[in-house]
FIDREN-183470 format. One record per atom (N, C-alpha, C, O): residue in three letters; atom name; z, y, x. Coordinates in steps of 0.001 Angstrom, whole numbers, plus 500000, padded with zeros to 6 digits. Layout:
BEGIN
<"ALA"; "CA"; <Z; Y; X>>,
...
END
This chain:
BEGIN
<"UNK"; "N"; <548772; 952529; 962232>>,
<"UNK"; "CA"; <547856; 952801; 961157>>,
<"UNK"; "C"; <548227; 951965; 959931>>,
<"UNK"; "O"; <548011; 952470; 958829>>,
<"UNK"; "N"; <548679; 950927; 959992>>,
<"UNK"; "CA"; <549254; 949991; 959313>>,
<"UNK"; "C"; <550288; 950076; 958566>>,
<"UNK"; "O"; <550328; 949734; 957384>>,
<"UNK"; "N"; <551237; 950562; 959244>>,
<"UNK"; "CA"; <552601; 951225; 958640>>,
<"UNK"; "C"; <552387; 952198; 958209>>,
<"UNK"; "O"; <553236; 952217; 957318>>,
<"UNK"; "N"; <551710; 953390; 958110>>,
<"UNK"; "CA"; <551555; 954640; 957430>>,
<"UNK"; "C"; <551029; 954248; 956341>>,
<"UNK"; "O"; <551319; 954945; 955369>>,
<"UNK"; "N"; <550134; 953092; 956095>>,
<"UNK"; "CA"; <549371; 952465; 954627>>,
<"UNK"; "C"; <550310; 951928; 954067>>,
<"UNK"; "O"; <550290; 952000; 952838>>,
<"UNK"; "N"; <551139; 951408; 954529>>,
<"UNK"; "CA"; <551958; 950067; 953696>>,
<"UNK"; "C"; <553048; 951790; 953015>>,
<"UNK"; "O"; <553215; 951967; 951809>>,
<"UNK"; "N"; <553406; 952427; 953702>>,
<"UNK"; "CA"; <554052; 953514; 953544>>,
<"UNK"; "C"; <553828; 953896; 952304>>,
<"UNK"; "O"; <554551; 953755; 951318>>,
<"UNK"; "N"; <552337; 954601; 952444>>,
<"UNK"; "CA"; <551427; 955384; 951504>>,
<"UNK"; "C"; <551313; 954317; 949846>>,
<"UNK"; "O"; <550854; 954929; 948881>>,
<"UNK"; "N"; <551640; 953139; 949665>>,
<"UNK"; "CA"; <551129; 952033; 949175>>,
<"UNK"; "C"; <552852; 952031; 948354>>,
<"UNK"; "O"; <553130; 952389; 947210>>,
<"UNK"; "N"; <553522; 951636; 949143>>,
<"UNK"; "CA"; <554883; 951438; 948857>>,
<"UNK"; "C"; <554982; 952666; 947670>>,
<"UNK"; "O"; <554760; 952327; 946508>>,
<"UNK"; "N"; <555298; 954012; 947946>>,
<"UNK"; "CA"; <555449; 954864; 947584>>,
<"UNK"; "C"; <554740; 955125; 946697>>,
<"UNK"; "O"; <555332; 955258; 945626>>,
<"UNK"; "N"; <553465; 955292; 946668>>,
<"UNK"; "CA"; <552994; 955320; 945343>>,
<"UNK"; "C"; <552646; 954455; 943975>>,
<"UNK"; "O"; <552306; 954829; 942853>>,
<"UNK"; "N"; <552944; 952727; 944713>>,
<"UNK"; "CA"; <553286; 951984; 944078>>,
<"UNK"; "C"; <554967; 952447; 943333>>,
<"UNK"; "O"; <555120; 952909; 942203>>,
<"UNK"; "N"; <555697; 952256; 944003>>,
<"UNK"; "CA"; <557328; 952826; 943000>>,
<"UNK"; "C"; <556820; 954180; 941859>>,
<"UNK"; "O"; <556871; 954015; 940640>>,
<"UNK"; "N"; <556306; 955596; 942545>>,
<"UNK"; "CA"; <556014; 956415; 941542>>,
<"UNK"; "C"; <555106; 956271; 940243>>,
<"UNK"; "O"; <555173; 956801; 939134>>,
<"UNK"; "N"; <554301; 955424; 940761>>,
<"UNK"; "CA"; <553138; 954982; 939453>>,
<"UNK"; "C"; <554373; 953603; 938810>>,
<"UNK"; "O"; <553986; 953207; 937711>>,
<"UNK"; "N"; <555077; 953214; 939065>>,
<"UNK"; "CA"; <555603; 952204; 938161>>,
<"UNK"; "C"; <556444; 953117; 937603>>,
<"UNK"; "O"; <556260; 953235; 936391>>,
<"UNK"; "N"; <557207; 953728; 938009>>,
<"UNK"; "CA"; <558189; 954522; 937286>>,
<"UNK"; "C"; <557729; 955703; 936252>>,
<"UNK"; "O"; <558482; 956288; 935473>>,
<"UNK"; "N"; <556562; 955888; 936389>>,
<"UNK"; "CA"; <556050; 956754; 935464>>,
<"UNK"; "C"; <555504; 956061; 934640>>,
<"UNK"; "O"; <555805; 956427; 933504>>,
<"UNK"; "N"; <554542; 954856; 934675>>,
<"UNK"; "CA"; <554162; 954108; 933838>>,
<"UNK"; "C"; <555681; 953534; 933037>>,
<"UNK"; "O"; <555489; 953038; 931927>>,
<"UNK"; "N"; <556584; 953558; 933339>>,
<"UNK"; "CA"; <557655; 952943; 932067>>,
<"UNK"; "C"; <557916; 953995; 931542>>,
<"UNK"; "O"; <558080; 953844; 930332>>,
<"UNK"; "N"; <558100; 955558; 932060>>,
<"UNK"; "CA"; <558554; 956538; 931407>>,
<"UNK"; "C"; <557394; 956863; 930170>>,
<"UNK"; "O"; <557870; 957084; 929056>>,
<"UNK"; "N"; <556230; 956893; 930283>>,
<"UNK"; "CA"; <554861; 956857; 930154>>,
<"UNK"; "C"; <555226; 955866; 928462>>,
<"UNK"; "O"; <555373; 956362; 927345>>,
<"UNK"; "N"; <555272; 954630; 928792>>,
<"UNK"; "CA"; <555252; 953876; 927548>>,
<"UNK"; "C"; <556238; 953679; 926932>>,
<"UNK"; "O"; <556092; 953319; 925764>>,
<"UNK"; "N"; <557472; 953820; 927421>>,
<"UNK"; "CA"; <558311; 954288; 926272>>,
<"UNK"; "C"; <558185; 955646; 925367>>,
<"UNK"; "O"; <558525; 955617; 924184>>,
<"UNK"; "N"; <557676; 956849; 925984>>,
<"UNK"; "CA"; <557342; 958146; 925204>>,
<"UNK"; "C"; <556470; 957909; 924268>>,
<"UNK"; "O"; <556710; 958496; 923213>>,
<"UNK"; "N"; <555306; 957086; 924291>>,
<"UNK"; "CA"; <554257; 956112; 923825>>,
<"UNK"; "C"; <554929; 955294; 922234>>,
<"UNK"; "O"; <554770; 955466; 921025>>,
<"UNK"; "N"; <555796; 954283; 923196>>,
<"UNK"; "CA"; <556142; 953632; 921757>>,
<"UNK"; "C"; <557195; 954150; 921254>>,
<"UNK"; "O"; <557702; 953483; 920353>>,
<"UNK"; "N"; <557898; 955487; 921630>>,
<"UNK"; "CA"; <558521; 956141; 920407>>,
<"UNK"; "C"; <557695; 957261; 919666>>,
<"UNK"; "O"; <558310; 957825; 918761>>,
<"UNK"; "N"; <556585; 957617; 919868>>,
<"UNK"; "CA"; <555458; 958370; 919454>>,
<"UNK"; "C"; <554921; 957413; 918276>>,
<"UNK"; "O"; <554767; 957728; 917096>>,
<"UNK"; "N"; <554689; 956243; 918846>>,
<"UNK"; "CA"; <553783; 955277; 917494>>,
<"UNK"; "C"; <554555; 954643; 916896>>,
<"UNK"; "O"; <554123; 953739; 916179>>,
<"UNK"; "N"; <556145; 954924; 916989>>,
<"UNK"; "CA"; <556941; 953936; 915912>>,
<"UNK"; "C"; <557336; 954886; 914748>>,
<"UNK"; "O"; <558039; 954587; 913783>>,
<"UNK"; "N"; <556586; 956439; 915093>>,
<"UNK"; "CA"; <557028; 957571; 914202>>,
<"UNK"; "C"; <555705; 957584; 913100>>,
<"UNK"; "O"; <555723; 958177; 912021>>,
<"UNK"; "N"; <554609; 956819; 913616>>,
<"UNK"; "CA"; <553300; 957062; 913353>>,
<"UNK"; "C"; <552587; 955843; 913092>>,
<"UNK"; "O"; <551820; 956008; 912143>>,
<"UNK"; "N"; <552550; 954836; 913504>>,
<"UNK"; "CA"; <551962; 953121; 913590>>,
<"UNK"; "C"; <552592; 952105; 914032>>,
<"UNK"; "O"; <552541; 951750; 915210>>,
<"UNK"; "N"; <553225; 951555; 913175>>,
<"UNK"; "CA"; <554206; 950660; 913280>>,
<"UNK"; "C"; <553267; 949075; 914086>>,
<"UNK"; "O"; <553661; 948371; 915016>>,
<"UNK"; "N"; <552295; 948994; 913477>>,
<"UNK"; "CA"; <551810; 947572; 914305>>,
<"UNK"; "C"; <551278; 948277; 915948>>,
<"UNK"; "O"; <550688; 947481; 916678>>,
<"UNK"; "N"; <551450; 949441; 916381>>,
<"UNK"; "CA"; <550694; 949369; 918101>>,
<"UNK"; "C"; <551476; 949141; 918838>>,
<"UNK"; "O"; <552507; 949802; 918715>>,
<"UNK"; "N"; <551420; 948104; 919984>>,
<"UNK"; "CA"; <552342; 947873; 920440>>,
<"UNK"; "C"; <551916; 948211; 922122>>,
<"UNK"; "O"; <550780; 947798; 922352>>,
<"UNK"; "N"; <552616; 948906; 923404>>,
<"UNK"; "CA"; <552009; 948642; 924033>>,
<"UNK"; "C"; <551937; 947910; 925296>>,
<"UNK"; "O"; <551404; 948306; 926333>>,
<"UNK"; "N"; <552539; 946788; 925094>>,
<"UNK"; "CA"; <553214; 945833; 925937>>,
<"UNK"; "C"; <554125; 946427; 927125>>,
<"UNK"; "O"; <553805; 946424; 928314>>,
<"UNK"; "N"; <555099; 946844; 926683>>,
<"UNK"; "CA"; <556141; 947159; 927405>>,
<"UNK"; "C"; <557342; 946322; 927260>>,
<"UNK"; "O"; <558454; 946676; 927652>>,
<"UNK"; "N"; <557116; 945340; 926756>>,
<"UNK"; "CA"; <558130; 944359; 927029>>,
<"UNK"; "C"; <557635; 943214; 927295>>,
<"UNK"; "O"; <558286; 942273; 926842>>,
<"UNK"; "N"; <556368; 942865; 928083>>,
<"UNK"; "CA"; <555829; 942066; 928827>>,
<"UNK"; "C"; <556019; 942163; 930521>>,
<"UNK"; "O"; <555437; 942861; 931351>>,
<"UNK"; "N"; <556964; 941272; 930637>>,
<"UNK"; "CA"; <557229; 941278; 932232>>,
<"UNK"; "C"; <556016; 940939; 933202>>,
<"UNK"; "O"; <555680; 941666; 934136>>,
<"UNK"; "N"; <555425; 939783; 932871>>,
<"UNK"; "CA"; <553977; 939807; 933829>>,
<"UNK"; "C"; <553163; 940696; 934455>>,
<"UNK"; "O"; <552752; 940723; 935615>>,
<"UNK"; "N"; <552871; 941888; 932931>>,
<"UNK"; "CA"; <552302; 942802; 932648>>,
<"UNK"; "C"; <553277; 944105; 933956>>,
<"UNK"; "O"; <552932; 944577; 935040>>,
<"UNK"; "N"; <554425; 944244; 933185>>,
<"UNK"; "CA"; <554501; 945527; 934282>>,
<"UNK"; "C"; <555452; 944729; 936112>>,
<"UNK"; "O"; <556226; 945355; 936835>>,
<"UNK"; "N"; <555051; 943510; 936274>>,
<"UNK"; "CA"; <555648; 942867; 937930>>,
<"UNK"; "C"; <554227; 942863; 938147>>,
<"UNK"; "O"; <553922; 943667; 939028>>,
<"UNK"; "N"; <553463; 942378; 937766>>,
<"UNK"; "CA"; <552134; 941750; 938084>>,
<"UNK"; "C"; <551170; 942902; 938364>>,
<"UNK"; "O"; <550654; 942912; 939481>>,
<"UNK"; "N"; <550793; 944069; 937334>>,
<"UNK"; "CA"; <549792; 944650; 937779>>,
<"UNK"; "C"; <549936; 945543; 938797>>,
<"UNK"; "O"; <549060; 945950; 939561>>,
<"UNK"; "N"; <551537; 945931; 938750>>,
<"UNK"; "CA"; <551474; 947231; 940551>>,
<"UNK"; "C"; <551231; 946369; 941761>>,
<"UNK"; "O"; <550712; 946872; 942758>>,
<"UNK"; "N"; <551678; 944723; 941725>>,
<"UNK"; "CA"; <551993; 944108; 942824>>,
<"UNK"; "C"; <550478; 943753; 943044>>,
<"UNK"; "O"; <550064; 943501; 944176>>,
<"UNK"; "N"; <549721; 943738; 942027>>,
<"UNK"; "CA"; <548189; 943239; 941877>>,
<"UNK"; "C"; <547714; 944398; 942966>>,
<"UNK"; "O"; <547382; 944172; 944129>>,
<"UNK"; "N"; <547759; 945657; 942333>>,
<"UNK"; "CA"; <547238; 946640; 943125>>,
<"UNK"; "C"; <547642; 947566; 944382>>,
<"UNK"; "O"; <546981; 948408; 944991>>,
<"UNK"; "N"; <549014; 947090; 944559>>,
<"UNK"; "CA"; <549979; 947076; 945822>>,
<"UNK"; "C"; <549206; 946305; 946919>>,
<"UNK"; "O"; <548733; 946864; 947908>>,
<"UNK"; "N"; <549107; 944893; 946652>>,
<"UNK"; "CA"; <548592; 943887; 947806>>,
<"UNK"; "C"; <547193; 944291; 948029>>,
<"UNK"; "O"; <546893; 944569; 949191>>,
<"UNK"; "N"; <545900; 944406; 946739>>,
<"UNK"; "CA"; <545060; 944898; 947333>>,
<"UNK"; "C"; <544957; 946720; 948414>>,
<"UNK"; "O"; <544086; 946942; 949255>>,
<"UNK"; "N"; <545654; 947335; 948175>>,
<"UNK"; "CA"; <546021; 948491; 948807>>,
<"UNK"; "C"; <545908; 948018; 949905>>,
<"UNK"; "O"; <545045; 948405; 950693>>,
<"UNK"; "N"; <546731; 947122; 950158>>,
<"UNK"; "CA"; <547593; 946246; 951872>>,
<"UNK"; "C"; <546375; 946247; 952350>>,
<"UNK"; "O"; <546122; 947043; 953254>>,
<"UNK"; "N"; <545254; 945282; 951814>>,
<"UNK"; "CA"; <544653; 944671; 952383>>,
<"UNK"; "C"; <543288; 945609; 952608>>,
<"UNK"; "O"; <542372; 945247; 953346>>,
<"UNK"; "N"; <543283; 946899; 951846>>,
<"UNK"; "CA"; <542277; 947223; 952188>>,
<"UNK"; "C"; <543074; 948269; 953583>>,
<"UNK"; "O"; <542121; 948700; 954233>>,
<"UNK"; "N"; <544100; 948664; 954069>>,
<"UNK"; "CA"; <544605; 949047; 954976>>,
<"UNK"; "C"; <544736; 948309; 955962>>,
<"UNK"; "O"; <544968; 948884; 957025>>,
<"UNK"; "N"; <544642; 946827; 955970>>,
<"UNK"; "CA"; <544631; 945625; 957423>>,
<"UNK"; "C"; <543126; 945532; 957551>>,
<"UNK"; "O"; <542771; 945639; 958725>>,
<"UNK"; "N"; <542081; 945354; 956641>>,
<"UNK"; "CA"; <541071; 945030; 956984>>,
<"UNK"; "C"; <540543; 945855; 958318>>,
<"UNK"; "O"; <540004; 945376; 959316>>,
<"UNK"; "N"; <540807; 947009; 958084>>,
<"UNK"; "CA"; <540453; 948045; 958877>>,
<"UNK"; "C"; <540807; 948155; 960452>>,
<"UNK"; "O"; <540159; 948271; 961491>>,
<"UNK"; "N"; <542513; 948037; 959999>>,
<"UNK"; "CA"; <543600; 948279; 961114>>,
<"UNK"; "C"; <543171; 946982; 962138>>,
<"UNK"; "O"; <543581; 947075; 963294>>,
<"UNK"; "N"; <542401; 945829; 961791>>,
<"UNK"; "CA"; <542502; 944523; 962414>>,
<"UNK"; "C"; <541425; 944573; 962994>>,
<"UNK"; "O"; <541231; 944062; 964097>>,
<"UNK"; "N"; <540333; 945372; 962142>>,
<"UNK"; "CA"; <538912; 945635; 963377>>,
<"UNK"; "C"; <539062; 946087; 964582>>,
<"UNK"; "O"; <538688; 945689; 965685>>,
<"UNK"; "N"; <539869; 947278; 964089>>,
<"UNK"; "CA"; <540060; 948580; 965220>>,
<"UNK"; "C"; <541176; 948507; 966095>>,
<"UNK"; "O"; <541579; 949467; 966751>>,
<"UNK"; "N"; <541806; 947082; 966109>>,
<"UNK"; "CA"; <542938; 946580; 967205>>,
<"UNK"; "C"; <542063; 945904; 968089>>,
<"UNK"; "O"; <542439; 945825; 969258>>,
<"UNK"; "N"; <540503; 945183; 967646>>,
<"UNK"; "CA"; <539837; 943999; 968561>>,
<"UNK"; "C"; <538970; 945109; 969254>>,
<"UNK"; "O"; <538057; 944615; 969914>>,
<"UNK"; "N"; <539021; 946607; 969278>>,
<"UNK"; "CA"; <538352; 947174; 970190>>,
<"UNK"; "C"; <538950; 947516; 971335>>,
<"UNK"; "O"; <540015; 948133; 971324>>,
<"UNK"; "N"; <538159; 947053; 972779>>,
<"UNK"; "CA"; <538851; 947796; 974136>>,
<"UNK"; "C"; <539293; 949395; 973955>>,
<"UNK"; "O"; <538305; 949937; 973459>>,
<"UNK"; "N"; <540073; 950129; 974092>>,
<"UNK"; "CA"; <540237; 950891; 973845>>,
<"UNK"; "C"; <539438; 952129; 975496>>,
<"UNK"; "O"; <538921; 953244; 975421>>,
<"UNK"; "N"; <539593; 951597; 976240>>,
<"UNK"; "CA"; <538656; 952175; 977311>>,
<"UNK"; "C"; <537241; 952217; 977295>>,
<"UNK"; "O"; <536545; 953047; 977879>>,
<"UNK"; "N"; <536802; 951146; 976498>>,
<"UNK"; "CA"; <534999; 951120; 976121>>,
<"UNK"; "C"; <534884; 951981; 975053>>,
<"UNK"; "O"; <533847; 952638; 974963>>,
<"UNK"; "N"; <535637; 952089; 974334>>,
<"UNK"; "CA"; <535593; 953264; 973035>>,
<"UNK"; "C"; <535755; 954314; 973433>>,
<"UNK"; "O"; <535460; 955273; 972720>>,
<"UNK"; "N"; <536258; 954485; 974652>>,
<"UNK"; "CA"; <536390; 956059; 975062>>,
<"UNK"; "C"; <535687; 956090; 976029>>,
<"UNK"; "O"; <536101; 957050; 976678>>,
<"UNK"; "N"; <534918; 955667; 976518>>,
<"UNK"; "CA"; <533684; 955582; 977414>>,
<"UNK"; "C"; <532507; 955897; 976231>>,
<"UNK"; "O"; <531787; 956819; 976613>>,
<"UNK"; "N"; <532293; 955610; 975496>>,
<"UNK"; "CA"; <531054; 955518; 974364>>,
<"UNK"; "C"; <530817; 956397; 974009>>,
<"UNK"; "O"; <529714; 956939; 973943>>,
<"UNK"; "N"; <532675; 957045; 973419>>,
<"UNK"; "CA"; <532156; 957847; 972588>>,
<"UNK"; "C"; <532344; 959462; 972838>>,
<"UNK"; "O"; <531852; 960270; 972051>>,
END
């Protein structure tokens, strides 16, 4: 269950980064035709390492929280129950 998240996480972490650079460069050659002071931080490294990895790890973690409950159940009492 774990690996199919980190999977799901991975992957759409790479596609959302790679579109977000394609994304703001189309952006700041749009406003360098049109508004020379907007800038939209695309040449801030923090900015584009930091926020996928920001929302990468929480991804993780909302995929272990889960996976770590549902490992501490007997798996024979759960199928007795339910």
């Amino acid at each position: 269950m774990l690996r199919e998240g980190a999977t799901l996480v991975c992957v759409g972490t790479l596609l959302g980064f790679l579109g977000a650079l394609a994304l703001a460069k189309m952006l700041s050659a749009l406003t360098s035709v049109f508004v020379d002071s907007l800038k939209f931080g695309t040449s801030d490294p923090r900015l584009l390492i930091g926020a996928p990895l920001l929302l990468a790890g929480l991804a993780l973690l909302a995929c272990y929280v889960p996976a770590r409950r549902a490992a501490k159940i007997d798996p024979i009492k759960a199928l007795r129950e339910g």
